[in-house]
C-alpha positions as CSV (number, residue, x, y, z in Angstrom):
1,X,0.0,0.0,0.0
2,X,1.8,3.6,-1.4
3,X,0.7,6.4,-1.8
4,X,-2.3,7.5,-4.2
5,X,-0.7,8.4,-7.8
6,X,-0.3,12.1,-8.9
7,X,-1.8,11.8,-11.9
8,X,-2.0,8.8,-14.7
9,X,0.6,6.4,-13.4
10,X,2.4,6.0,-9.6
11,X,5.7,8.0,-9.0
12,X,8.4,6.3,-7.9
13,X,10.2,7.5,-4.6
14,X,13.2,8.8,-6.4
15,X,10.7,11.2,-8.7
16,X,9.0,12.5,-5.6
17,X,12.3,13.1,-3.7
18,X,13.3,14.9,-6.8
19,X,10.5,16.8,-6.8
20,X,10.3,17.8,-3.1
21,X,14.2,19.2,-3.5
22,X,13.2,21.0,-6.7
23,X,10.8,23.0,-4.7
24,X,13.2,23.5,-1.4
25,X,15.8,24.5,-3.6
26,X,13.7,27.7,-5.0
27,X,15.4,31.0,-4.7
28,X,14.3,33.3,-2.0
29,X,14.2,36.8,-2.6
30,X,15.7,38.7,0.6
31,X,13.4,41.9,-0.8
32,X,10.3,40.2,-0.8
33,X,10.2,38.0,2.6
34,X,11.6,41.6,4.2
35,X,8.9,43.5,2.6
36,X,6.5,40.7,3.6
37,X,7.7,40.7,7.5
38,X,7.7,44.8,7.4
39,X,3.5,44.5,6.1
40,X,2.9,41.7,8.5
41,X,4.9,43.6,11.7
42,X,2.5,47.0,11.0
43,X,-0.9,44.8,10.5
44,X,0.0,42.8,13.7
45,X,-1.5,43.8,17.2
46,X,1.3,44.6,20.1
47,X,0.8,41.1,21.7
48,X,1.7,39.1,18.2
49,X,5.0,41.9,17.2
50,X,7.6,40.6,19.9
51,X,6.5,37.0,18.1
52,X,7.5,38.4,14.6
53,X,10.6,40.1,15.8
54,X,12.1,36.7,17.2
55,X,11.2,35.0,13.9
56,X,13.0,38.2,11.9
57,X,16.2,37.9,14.2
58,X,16.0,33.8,14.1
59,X,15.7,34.0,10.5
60,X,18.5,36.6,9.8
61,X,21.2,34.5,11.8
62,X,19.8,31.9,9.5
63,X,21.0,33.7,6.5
64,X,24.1,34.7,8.3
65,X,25.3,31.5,8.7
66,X,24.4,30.7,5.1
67,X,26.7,33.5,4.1
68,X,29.4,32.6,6.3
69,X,29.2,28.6,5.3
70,X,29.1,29.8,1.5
71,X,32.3,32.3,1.8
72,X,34.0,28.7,3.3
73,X,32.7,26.8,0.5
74,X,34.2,29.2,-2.2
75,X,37.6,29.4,0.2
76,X,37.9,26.0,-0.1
77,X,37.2,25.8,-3.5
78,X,39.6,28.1,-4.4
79,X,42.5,27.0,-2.2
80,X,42.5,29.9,-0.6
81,X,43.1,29.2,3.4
82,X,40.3,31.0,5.9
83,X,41.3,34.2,7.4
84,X,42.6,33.7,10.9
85,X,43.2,36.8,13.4
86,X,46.9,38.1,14.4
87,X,48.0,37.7,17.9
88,X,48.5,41.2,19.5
89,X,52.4,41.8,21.0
C-alpha cells in the first residue's frame, strides 16, 4: 500500500524526492520576505510583534550563517586558506 498516484501512473520514490528538492531549492528573494515581514509587523497587534521580531532575528542569523558557510565553501574551492586573526604583541 503507497501512496495514491499524482496523476496517470504511480511515482516512484526517487521522482518524488526529486520533486520535493526541486521545490526547497527555490530561490528566495531577501526583498520580498523583508517586505512581507515589514507589512505583517504594521498589521500585527502589540501582543503578536515581539512573536515576529524573534522569527525576523532567528531568521537573519539563519542567513548569516548561510553567508558565512558559503564564503567557506568558495575558500575551499579556491585553495585559498580562511582568514585567521593576528595575535597582538
Amino acid at each position: 500500500m503507497g501512496r495514491p498516484p499524482i496523476g496517470a501512473t504511480a511515482m516512484s520514490a526517487t521522482e518524488r524526492q526529486r520533486r520535493r528538492r526541486a521545490r526547497l531549492r527555490e530561490v528566495v528573494h531577501a526583498q520580498r520576505v523583508l517586505a512581507d515581514l515589514s507589512r505583517a509587523y504594521g498589521r500585527a497587534g502589540v501582543n503578536e510583534q515581539p512573536d515576529i521580531r524573534a522569527g525576523v532575528k532567528k531568521l537573519l542569523r539563519r542567513w548569516e550563517k548561510a553567508a558565512a558557510a558559503h564564503a567557506r565553501w568558495w575558500r575551499q574551492r579556491l585553495g585559498r586558506p580562511a582568514k585567521r586573526k593576528r595575535k597582538k604583541r
